[in-house]
C-alpha positions as MATLAB code, in Angstrom:
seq = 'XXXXXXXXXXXXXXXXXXXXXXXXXXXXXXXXXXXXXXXXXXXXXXXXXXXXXXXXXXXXXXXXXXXXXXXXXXXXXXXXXXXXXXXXXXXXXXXXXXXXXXXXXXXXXXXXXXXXXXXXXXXXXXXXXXXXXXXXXXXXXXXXXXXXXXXXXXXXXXXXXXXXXXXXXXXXXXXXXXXXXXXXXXXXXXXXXXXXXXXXXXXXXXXXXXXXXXXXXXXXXXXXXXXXXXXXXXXXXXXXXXXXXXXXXXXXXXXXXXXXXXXXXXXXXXXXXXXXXXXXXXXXXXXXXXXXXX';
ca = [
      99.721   96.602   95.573;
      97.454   94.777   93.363;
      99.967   91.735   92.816;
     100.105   91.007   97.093;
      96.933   90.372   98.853;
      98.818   90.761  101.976;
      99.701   94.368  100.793;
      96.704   97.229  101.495;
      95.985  100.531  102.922;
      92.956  102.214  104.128;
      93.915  105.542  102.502;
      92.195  104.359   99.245;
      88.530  103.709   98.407;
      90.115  101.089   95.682;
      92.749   99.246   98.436;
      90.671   99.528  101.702;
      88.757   96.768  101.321;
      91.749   94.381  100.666;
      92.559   95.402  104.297;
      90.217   93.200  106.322;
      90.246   90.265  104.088;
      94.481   90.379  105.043;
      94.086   90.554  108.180;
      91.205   87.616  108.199;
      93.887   85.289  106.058;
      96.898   86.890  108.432;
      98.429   83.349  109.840;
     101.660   85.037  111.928;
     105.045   86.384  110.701;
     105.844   89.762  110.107;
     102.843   92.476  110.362;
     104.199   95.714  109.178;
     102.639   99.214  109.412;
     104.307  102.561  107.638;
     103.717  106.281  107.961;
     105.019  108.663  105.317;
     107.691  111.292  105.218;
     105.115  113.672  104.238;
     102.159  115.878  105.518;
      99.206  113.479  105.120;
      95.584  113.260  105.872;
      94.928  112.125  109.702;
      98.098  111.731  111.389;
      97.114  108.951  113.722;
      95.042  106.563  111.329;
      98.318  105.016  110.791;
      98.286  103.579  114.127;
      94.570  103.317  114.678;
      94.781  100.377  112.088;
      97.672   98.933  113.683;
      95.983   98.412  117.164;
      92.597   97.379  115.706;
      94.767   94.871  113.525;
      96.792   93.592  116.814;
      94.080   93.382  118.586;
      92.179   90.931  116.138;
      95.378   89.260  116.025;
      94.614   88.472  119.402;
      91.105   87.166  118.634;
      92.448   85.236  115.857;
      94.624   83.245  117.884;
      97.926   84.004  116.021;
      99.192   87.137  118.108;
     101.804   84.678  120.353;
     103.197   84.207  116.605;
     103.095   87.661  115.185;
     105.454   90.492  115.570;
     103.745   93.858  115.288;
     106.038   96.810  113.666;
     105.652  100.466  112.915;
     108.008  102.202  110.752;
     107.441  105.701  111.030;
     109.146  108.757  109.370;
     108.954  110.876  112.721;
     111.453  110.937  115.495;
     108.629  110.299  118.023;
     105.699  108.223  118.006;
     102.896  111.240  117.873;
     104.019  115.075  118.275;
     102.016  116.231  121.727;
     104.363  114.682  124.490;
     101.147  114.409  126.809;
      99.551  111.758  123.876;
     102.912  110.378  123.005;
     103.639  109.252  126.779;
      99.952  107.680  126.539;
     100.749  105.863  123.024;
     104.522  105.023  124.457;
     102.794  102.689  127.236;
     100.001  101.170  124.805;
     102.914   99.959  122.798;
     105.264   98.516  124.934;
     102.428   96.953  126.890;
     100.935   95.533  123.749;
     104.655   94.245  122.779;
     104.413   96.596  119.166;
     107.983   97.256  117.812;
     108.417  100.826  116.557;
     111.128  101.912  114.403;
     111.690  106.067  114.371;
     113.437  107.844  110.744;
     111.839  104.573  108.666;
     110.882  106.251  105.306;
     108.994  103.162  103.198;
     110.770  103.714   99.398;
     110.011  100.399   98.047;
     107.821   97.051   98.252;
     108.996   93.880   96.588;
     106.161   91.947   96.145;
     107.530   88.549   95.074;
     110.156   88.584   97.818;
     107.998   90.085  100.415;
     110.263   92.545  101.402;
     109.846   96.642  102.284;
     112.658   98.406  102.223;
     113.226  101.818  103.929;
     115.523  104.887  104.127;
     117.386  105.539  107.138;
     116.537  109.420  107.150;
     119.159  109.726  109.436;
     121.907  108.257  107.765;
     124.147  110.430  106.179;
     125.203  107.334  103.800;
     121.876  106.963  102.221;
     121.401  103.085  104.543;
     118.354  101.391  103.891;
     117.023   98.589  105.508;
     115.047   95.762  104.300;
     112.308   94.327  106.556;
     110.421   90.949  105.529;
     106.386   91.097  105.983;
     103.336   88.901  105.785;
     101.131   91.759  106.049;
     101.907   94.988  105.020;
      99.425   98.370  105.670;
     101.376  101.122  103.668;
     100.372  105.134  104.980;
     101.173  106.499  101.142;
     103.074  110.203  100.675;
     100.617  112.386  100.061;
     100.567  116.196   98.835;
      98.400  119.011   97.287;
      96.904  118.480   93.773;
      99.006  119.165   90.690;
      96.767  121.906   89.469;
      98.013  123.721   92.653;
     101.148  122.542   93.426;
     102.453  123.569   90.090;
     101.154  127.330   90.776;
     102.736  130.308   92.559;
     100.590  129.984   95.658;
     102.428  127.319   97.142;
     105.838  127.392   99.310;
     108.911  125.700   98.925;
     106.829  122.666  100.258;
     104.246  122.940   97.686;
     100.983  123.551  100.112;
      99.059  126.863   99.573;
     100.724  129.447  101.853;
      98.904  131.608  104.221;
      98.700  133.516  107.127;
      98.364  130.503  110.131;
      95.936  133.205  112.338;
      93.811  134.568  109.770;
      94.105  132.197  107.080;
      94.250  134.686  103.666;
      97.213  134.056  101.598;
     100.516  136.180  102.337;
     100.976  137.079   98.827;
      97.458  137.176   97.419;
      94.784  139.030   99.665;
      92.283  137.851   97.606;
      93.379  134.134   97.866;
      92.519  132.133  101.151;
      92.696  128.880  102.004;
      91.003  126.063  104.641;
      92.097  122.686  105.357;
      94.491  119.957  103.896;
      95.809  121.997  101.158;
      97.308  124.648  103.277;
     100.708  125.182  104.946;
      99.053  125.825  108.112;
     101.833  124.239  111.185;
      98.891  121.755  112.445;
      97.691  118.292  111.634;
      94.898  118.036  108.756;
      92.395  116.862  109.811;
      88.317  117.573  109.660;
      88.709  119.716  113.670;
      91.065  121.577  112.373;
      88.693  122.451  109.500;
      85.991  123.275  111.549;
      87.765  125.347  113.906;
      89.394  127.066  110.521;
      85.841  127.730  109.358;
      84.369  130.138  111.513;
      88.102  132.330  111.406;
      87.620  132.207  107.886;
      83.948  133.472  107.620;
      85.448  136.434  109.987;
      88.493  137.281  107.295;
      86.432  136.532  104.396;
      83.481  139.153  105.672;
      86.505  141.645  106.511;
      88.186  141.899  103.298;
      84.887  141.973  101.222;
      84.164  144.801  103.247;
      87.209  146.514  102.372;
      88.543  146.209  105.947;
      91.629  144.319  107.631;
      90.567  141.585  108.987;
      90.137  142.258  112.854;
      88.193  139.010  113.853;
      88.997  135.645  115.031;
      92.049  134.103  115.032;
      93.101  130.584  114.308;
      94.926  128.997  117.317;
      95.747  125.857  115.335;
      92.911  123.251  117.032;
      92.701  120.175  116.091;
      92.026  116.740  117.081;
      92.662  113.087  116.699;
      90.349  110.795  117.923;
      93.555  107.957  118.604;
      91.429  104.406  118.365;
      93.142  101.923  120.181;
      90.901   98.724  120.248;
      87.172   98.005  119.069;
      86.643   99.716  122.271;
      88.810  102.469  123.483;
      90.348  105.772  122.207;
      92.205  108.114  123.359;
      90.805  111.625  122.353;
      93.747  113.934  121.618;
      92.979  117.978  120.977;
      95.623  120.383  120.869;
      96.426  123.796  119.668;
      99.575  125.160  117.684;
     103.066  124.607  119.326;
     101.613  120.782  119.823;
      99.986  122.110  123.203;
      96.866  120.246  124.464;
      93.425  121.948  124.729;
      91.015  119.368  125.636;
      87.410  119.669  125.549;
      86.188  117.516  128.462;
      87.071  118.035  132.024;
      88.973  114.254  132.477;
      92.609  112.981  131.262;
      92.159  112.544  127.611;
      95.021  110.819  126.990;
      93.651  107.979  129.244;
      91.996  105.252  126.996;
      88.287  105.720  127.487;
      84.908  103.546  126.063;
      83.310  106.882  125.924;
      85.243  108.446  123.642;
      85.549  105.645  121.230;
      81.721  105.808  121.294;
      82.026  109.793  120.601;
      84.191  108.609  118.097;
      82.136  106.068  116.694;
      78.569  107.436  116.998;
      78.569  110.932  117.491;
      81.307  112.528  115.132;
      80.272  111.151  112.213;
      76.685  112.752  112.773;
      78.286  116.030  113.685;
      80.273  115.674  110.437;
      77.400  115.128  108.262;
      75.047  117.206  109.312;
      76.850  119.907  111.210;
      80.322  120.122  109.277;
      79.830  119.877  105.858;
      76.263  121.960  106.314;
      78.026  124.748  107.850;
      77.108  124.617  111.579;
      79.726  123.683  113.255;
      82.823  125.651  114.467;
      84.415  123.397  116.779;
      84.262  122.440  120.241;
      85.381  125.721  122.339;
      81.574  126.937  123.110;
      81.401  122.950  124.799;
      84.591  123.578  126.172;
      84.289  126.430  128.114;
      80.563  125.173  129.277;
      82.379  122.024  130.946;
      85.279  124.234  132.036;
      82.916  126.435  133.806;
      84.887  129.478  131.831;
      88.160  128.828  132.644;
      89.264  127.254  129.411;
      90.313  129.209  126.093;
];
């Protein structure tokens, strides 16, 4: 990454800045986006780049000359059908080219060239795509430290109970956020909604009691950004099913929540997350819902 200026990604304090100076020196050609075939951190910041990065295409004047392409490791563009349908008509309007089973395995810097397993090839394909700006999503995965231990499963993230979050094996090991094998994406909601369970198991056990309290449903959320002014607002619950806060269409692109995106989540993070106040969205929820929402 360090030999190809036009090569970055925003999942490192020591690449991310590379990113906008690329895309300020992007003249046309091939502009090439990648997502993982791995868990990672934030399952739609791979695209949220690639629609702030076609859109300043736009403003630089060399979108009519530029083909957009995401190369993703899933079979669909984003797991909740209700978002995906949403995304679906963002890219086909916005004339992005999106390539399902696309595992990135190498980058050839002096050739320009990605190449790519097939994932569902039985013949091991590849295929080689040129670029002229490349934003690579890297695999991701626990620590060493733990997923050299015996607390991991066969995937190597620490394995406990999805509703009550203590591990299966070790009552007296429990677990919160990206490390875990918890079925949802990781992402700071989900950590917030895991928090309060977690207080309930943890006060439970170190009572001497099973734990009888809240249970995880598997919330989440992923604030989709899809230009310097809209977002779509996706929440959702295990089994990929939506559970949205606000009483509107969230998977319509909306200026408010980009602003709630922008303004107000990073305050709430800050000073409500990481302080220990906040527990996620369902008191809100069920206020706007007038009670009928979980």
């Amino acid at each position: 990454m360090e030999s190809d200026p036009n090569v970055c990604s925003n999942y490192s304090s020591e690449t991310v800045n590379k990113t906008f100076a690329a895309l300020e020196e992007f003249k046309g050609g091939n502009a090439l986006f990648t997502f993982p075939n791995t868990p990672i951190k934030c399952a739609g910041a791979p695209q949220k780049i690639m629609y702030l990065a076609e859109q300043h295409f736009r403003k630089l004047g060399v979108r009519s000359n530029t083909n957009v392409i995401f190369n993703t490791s899933l079979p669909v563009i984003f797991g909740v059908k209700k978002y995906a349908d949403a995304l679906m008509d963002i890219v086909k309007d916005r004339n992005i080219n999106v390539n399902y089973r696309h595992n990135l395995i190498e980058v050839r810097p002096d050739t320009k060239e990605a190449v790519f397993s097939l994932l569902d090839s039985t013949t091991n394909e590849t295929a080689t795509f040129n670029y002229d700006f490349l934003h690579v999503t890297p695999p991701m995965s626990t620590p060493e430290v733990l997923r050299k231990s015996k607390l991991v499963d066969k995937t190597g993230f620490l394995d406990v109970d999805q509703f009550r979050l203590q591990h299966v094996a070790y009552p007296n090991v429990f677990g919160i956020g990206d490390c875990t094998n918890i079925p949802t994406p990781k992402t700071a909601a989900g950590v917030s909604a895991q928090g309060g369970v977690l207080s309930d198991t943890l006060d439970a056990v170190m009572k001497g009691q099973v734990p009888t309290g809240r249970k995880y449903d598997g919330y989440t959320s992923c604030p989709l950004v899809t230009s310097d002014h809209t977002c779509i607002m996706a929440e959702f619950v295990f089994e990929f099913k939506p559970l949205e806060t606000f009483p509107v269409n969230q998977a319509k692109e909306r200026r408010t929540m980009y602003y709630l995106k922008r303004d107000f989540l990073p305050q709430l993070y800050w000073s409500g997350l990481l302080k220990g106040y906040w527990e996620g969205p369902k008191s809100i929820r069920k206020a706007l819902h007038l009670g009928m929402s979980k």
